[in-house]
C-alpha positions in Angstrom: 114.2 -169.2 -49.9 116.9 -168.5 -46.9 115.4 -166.3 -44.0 118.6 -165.6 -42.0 121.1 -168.9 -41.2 118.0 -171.2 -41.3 115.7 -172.2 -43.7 111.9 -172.5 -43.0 109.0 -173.9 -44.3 108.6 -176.2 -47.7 111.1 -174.7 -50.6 108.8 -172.1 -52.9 107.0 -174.0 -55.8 107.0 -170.4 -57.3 109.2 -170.7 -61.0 110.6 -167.3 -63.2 108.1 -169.0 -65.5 105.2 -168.1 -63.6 105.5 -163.8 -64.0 104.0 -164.5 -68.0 101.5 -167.3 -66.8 99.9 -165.6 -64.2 100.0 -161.8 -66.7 98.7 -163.9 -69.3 96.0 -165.8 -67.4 95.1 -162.4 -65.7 94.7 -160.7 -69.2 91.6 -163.4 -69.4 90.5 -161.7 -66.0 91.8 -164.5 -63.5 91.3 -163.1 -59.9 94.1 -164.3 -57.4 92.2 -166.9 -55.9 92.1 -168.3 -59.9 95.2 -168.0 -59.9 96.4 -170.4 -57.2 94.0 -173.0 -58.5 95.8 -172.6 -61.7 99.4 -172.8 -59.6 97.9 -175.6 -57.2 98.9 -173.4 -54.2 96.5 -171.2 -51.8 95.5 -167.9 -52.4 97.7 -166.8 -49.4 100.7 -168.5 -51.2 100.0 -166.1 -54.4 100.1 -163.2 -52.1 102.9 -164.5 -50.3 104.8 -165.1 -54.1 103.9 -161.7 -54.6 106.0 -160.3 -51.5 108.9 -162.2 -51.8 109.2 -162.0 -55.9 108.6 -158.4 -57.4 108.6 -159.4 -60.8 105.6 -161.6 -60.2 103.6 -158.8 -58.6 104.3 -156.4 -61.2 103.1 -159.3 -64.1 99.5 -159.5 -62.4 99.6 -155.5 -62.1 100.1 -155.3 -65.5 97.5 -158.4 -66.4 94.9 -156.9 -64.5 95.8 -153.0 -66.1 95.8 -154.3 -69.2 92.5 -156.5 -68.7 90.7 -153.7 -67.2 91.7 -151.3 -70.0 90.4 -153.5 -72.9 87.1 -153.5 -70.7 87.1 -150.3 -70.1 87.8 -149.7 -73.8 85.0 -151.9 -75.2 82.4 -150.4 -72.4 83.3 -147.2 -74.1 83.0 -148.4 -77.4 79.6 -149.7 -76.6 78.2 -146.7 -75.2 78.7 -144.5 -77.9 78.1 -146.8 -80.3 80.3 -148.5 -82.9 81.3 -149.5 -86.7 83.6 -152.0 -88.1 84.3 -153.6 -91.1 82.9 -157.2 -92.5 82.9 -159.5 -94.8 79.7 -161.2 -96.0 80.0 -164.3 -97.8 77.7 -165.2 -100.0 76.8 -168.7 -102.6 75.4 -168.0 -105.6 75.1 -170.3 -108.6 77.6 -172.9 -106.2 79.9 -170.0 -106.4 81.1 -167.9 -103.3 80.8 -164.5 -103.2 82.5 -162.2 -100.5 81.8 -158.7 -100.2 82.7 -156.1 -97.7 80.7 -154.0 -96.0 80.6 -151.7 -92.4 78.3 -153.3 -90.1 77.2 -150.6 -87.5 75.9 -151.1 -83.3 74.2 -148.1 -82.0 74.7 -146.5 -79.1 73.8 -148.6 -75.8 72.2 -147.0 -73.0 72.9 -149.9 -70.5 77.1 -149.6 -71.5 76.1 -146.1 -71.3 74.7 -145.1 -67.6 77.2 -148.3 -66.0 80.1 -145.8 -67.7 78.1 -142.8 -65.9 77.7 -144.2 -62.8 81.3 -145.4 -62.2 82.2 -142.2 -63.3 80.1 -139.6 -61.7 78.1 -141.3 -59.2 77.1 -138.0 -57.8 75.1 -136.9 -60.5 74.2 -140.4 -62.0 73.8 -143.0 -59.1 70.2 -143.9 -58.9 69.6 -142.7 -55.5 69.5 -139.2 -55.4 70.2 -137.7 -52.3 68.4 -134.6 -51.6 69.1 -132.2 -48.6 65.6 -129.8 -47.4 65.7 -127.0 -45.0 63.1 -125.8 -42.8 60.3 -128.0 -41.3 56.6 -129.2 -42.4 54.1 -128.4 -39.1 51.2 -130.5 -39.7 48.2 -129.6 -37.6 46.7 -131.8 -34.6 43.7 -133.4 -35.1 42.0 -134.3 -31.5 39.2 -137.0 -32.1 36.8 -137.2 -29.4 34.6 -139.9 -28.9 30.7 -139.5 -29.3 29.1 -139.2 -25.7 
């Protein structure tokens, strides 16, 4: 890349080809340090490639969006609990049988409260803070020894 009349540094490894890798590699939840293994470059390369190439930044915005929404989704999913269809296969007599049926998941309390507390940590977070007024006076208690 030209910087002015000169040119500095090694030529960019970076390719066009690299804005659907790296969305598609950060759809599977790749962080940027992942992400210059997977390039062979540094991590400060990446963040480098992401300056100088806006198409590249936007492809791991919308990888890591897109990621964190079909997390998000699922988490949600599994809290209130969920139903889907299946289909059960079955041998009888050498013969296979298929037959569909819903198979259900109840709610989940742990998908539940990490949706809570990410949510609304002041009322859910598991220390509670709690503000008191006023003061305790305790009496004094003088122990004198036995002459």
């Amino acid at each position: 890349m030209y910087r002015g009349d000169s040119m500095r540094g090694r030529p960019t490894k970076y390719k066009e080809e690299y804005d659907t890798l790296a969305y598609n590699y950060c759809l599977m939840g790749a962080t940027d340090a992942e992400l210059g293994k997977f390039f062979s470059v540094t991590e400060s390369t990446i963040n480098l490639w992401k300056l100088e190439h806006p198409s590249f930044s936007e492809s791991l915005k919308a990888g890591k969006q897109d990621a964190d929404a079909r997390v998000a989704n699922a988490l949600y999913h599994r809290a209130l609990g969920y139903s889907h269809k299946e289909e059960k296969v079955f041998s009888s007599n050498g013969e296979i049988i298929t037959h569909d049926t819903i198979k259900h998941y109840p709610p989940d309390t742990g998908a539940a409260m990490a949706w809570l507390k990410n949510r609304q940590p002041e009322k859910w977070r598991d220390k509670q803070e709690v503000e008191h007024s006023g003061s305790i006076e305790m009496p004094t208690i003088v122990y004198k020894k036995n002459e």
